[in-house]
N, C-alpha and C positions, 0 to 999 in steps of 0.2 A: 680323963684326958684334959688336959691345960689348953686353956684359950692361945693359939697364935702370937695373935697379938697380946698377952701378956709375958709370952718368953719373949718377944721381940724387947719388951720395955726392959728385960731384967739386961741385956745387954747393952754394954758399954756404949756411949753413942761414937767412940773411933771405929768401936770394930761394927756398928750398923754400917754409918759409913762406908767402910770397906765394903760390907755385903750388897749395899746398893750399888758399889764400882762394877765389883764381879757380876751383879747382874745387866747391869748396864753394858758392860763389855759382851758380855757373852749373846745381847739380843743384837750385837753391834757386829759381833762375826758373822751374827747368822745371816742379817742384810748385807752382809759382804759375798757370803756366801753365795746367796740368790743373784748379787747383783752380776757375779763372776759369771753366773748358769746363764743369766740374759741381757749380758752386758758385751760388749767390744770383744772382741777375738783379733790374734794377728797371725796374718800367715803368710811365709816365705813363698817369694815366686820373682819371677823375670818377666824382663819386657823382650817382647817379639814384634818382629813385621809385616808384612804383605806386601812386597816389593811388584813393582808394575815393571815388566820387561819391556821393553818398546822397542817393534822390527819392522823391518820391510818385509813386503810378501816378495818382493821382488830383488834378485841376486843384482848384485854392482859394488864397483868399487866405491870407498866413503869420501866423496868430494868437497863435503865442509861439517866440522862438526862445533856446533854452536855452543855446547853449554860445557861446562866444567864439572867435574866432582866437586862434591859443597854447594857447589849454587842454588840457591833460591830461583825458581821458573813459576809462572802463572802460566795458568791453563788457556792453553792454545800460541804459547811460546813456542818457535821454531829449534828443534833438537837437531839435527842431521838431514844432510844430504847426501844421495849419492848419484856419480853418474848419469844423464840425460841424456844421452845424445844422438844415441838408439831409439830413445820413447819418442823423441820429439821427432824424429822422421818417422817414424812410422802413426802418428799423429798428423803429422803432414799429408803424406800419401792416404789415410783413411778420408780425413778432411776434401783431399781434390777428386778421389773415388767417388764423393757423396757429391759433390757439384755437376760432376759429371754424369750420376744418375738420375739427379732433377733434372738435369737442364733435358737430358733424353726422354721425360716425361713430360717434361713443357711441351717440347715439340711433340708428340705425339698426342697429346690434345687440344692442340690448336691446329692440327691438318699443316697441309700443304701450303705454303709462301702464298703471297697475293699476285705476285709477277706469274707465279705457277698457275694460278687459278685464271688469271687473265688471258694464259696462252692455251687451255685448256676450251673455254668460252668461246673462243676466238675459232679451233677446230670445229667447235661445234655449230657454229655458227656458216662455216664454209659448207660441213654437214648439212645443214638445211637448207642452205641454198641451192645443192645440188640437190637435195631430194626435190623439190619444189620444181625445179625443172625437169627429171626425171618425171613425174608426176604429169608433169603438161605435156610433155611427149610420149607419155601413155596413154594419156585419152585422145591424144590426136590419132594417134597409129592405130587405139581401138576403135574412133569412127570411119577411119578410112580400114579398117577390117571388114567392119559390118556393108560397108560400101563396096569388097570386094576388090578396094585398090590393092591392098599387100596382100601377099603371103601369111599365113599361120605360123610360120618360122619370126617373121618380122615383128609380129604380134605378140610370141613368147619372150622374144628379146627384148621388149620395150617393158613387158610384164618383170620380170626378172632384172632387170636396172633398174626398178620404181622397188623391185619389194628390200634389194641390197641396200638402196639410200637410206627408207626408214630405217633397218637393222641399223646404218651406220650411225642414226641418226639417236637413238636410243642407245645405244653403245657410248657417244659423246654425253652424251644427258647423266648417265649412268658414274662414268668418270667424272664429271665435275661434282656429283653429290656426292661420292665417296672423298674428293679432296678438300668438302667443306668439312665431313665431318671427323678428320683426322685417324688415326691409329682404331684398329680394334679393339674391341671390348678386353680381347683375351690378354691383347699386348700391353695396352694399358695398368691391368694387374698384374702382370711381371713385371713392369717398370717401377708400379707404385709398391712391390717388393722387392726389389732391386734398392729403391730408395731407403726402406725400413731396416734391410741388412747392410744398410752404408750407412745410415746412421749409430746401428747397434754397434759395429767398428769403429767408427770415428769416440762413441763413449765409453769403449772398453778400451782404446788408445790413451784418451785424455784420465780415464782411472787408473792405469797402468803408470804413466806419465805420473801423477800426483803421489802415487803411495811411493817415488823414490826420493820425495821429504817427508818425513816424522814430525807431528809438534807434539807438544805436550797434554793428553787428554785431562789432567786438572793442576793445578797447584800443588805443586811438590818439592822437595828437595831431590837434587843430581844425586844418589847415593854412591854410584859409578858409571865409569864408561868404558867399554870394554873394546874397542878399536881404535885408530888411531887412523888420522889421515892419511890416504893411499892407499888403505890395508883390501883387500876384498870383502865384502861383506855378502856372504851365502845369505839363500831367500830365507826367512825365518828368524833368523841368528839376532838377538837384540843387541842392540850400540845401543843404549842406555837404560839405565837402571835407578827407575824416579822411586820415591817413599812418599807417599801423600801424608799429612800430618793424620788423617782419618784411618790410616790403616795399620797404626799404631795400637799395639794391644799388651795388657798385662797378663799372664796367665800363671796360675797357682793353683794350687792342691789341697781338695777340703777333707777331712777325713768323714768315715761312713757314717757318725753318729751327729757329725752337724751341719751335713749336708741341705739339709733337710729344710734347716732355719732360712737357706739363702735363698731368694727369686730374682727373676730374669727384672731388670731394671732398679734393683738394690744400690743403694748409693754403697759408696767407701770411701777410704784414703789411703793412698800411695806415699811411704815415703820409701829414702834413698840415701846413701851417704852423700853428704856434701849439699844437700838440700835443705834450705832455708825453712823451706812450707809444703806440707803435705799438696799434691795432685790428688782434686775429687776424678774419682772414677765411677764408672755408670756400669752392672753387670751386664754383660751381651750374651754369655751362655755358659749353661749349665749340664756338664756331659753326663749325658743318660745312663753310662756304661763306666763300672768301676775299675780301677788300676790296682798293683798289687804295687807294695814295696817290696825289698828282695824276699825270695822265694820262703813261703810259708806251707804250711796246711790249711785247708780252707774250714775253718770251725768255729762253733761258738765263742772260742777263748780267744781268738787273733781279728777277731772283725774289723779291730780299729785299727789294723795295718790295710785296710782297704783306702784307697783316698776315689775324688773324684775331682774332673779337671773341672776348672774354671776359669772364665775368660771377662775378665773386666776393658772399658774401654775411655780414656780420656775425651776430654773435649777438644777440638777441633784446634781451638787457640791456645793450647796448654800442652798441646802433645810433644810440641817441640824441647817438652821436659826431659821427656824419658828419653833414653837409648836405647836400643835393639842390643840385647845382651844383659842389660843393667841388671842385678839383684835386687830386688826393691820387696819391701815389708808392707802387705795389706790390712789392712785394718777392717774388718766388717763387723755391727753388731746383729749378735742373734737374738731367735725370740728367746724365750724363756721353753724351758726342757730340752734344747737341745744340747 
């Protein structure tokens, strides 16, 4: 058998030449090859959105509406109004319900007026005066008893005006400590819940009141408005339809055999007709559960009619690229075997 390398010498050095091209090319496909197996992939898909309805809980007609289709809103921008003028009385009346519950709880913890307590004193005081003589014309009449001057009848009598005075007198006593110390116990807790359910009214008025203007809960664009000033607007029903630039999304379809390569936070790139520069996008998720394209047998020969969804997401500052609809070509690289 001939040394290699001496047939190699017996050839011409054009046609060596050539044989190093051909081997050169051929170690060149096959890095082409592999680089295809764990290189860049593109796949078709559209952009979608997550649109934010924005409604009243509460039914009224739409008495101003502030923002337009297309417009630009920052979050906590005023979107709509409707009707008040129902909330605002009844707001009202909860409001003077609840003053009027305190004030009925003030008073009955501070007792009876001072001019009251004065006229009360003043009884009790006449009260003792007259017991005090009643008193002295009892032990007179009982030593003129014991002396045999009066009657036993005259004796009971004197007894019986002395024991009335005291009772009167402790009865007035009695009165004025009950007017220091105001309202009962029991009343007092029905008042001071009397207060707490005028309160719970007056802040279920003033929330009822507020939710018939709308602002805007972030930064978004007007995508639409679906009433018009005067219209009614039923409780629920949204008058305006914001797109936050975050709730912009890409979604596309991986097939079953390279599914596999992609993870949850995978960068990419988005392009699109009429775009200058691809939009990086960020993976947000990966559906667990496969799709079919039209209808197949389910077998080892058709597996790669199976796709899986996927949903990429731009940056915040950049979203204002895509459009909700748009066609747009992903670009992701896989690992290698997939």
């Amino acid at each position: 058998m001939q040394n290699p390398a001496h047939l190699l010498q017996r050839i011409p050095p054009k046609a060596r030449l050539a044989l190093l091209a051909l081997a050169l090319l051929g170690v060149a496909l096959v890095g082409l090859r592999r680089f295809a197996q764990a290189g860049a992939e593109t796949f078709q898909g559209y952009v979608e959105a997550e649109y934010v309805h924005v409604a009243s809980p509460v039914a009224g007609a739409l008495s101003e509406l502030r923002v337009s289709r297309g417009q630009e809103v920052r979050a906590g921008a005023p979107l709509f109004v409707l009707e008040q003028d129902y909330e605002r009385a009844a707001l009202a009346v909860s409001t003077h319900a609840l003053k009027q519950a305190a004030d009925r709880l003030a008073n009955l913890q501070k007792g009876q007026r001072p001019t009251e307590l004065t006229a009360i004193s003043a009884r009790l005081g006449q009260a003792g005066t007259s017991l005090r003589l009643a008193e002295a014309e009892f032990k007179r009449r009982q030593k003129l008893y014991e002396e045999r001057t009066i009657s036993a009848e005259e004796m009971d009598r004197a007894r019986t005006e002395y024991e009335i005075k005291t009772q009167q007198v402790r009865e007035m006593s009695a009165n004025l400590s009950t007017a220091r110390l105001g309202g009962r116990s029991d009343e007092i807790a029905a008042a001071k819940a009397e207060v707490e359910a005028a309160k719970a009214r007056v802040e279920q008025a003033a929330w009822t009141l507020a939710q018939k203007s709308q602002a805007a809960p972030a930064a978004a664009l007007v995508f639409d408005t679906l009433y018009s000033q005067g219209e009614w607007v039923p409780a629920g029903k949204p008058v305006a339809v914001l797109l936050p630039p975050e709730n912009i999304k890409v979604r596309f379809y991986v097939p079953e055999e390279k599914v596999g390569a992609i993870r949850i936070g995978q960068e990419a790139q988005v392009r699109f007709d009429g775009g200058a520069q691809a939009v990086p996008v960020r993976v947000t998720y990966v559906s667990a559960q496969a799709e079919y394209t039209p209808p197949i047998l389910y077998s080892s020969d058709n597996r790669a009619k199976l796709v899986f969804l996927v949903e990429a997401r731009p940056a915040p500052e950049q979203a204002s690229l895509l459009h909700p609809g748009q066609p747009v070509d992903v670009r992701l690289t896989l690992s290698a075997g997939k």
